[in-house]
C-alpha positions in Angstrom: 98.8 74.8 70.8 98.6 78.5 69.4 97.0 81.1 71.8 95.2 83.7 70.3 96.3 87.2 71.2 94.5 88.8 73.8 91.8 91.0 73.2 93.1 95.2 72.3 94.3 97.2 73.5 97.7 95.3 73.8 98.6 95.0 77.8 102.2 95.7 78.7 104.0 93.3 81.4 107.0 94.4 83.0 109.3 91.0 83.0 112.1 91.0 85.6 114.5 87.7 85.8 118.0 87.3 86.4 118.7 84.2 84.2 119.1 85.8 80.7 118.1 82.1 79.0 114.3 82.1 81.3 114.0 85.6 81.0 114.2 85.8 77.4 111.7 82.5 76.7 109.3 84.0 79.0 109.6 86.9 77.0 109.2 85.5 73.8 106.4 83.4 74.9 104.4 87.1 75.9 105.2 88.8 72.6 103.7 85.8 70.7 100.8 86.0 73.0 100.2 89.5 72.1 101.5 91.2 74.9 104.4 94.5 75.2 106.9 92.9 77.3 109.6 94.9 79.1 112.1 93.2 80.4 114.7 93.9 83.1 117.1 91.8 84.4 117.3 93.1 87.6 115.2 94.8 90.6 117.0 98.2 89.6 116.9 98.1 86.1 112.8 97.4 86.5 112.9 100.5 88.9 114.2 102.8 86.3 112.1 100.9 83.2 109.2 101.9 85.5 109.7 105.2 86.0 109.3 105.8 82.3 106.9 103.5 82.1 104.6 103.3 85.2 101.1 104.3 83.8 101.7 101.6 80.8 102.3 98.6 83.5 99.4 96.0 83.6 101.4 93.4 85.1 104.4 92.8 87.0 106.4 89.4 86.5 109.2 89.0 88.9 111.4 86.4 90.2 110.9 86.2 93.6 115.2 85.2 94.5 117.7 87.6 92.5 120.7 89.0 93.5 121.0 92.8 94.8 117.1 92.9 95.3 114.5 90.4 95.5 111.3 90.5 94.2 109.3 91.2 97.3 111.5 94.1 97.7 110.8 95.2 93.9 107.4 94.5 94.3 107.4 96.9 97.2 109.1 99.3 95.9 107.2 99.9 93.0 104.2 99.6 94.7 105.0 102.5 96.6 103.8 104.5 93.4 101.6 102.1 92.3 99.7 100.2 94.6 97.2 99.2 92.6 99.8 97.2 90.0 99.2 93.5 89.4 102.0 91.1 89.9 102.8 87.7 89.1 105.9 85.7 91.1 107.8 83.4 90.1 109.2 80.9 91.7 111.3 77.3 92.5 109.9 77.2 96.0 107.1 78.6 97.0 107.0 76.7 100.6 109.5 79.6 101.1 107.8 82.5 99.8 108.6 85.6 102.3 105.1 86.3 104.3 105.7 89.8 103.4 104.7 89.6 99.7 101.3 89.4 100.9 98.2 88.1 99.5 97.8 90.5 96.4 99.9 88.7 94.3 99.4 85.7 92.5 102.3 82.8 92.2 103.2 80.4 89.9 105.9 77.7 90.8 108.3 76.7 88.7 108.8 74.8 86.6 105.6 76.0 84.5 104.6 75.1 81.1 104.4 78.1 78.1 100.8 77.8 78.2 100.3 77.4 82.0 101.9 81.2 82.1 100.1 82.5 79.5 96.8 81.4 81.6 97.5 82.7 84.4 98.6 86.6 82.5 95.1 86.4 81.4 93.6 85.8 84.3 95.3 88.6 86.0 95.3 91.3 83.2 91.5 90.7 82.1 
């Protein structure tokens, strides 16, 4: 099932995941969708991709369990400058979600479908 691209101008999602093979599917499933995608494989490569491009950011997608930094510490982090940026985390258990990733941020447990995550981007960037 084809999504059409979302309405202009083109949203930008910051994409942080660990796992090269996940983060570069989810990747291509957000170009296709119409979206800029930015992707960072870790919590301080998203840091410095953010510094450069914090006003273009509609959306942050992290992983909530990576190594060096999680994502509720990335989220926090970039929040700091930002607090009005949207995230999306995902996860493999969200029964275990750390309480202090609060209630602005939406989840989506995995394993999701292609189209279940493009759903819920447009939801969140509309």
């Amino acid at each position: 099932m084809h999504t059409p691209p979302p309405a202009h101008p083109v949203k930008t999602i910051m994409l942080v995941e660990d796992e090269p093979a996940i983060r570069r599917l989810l990747g291509t499933t957000l170009r296709r969708s119409g979206y800029e995608v930015l992707e960072a494989a870790s919590g301080q490569e998203a840091i410095a991709s953010f510094a450069e491009h914090r006003d273009e950011v509609n959306l942050l997608i992290t992983d909530v369990r990576m190594p060096q930094m999680t994502g509720p510490e990335l989220i926090r982090r970039l929040r700091a400058s930002r607090p009005d940026l949207k995230v999306l985390c995902i996860s493999g258990c969200v029964s275990s979600m750390p309480e202090e990733i609060g209630n602005e941020v939406t989840v989506l447990q995995k394993p999701f479908s292609r189209q279940e995550l493009i759903n819920k981007v447009g939801r969140i960037v509309s």
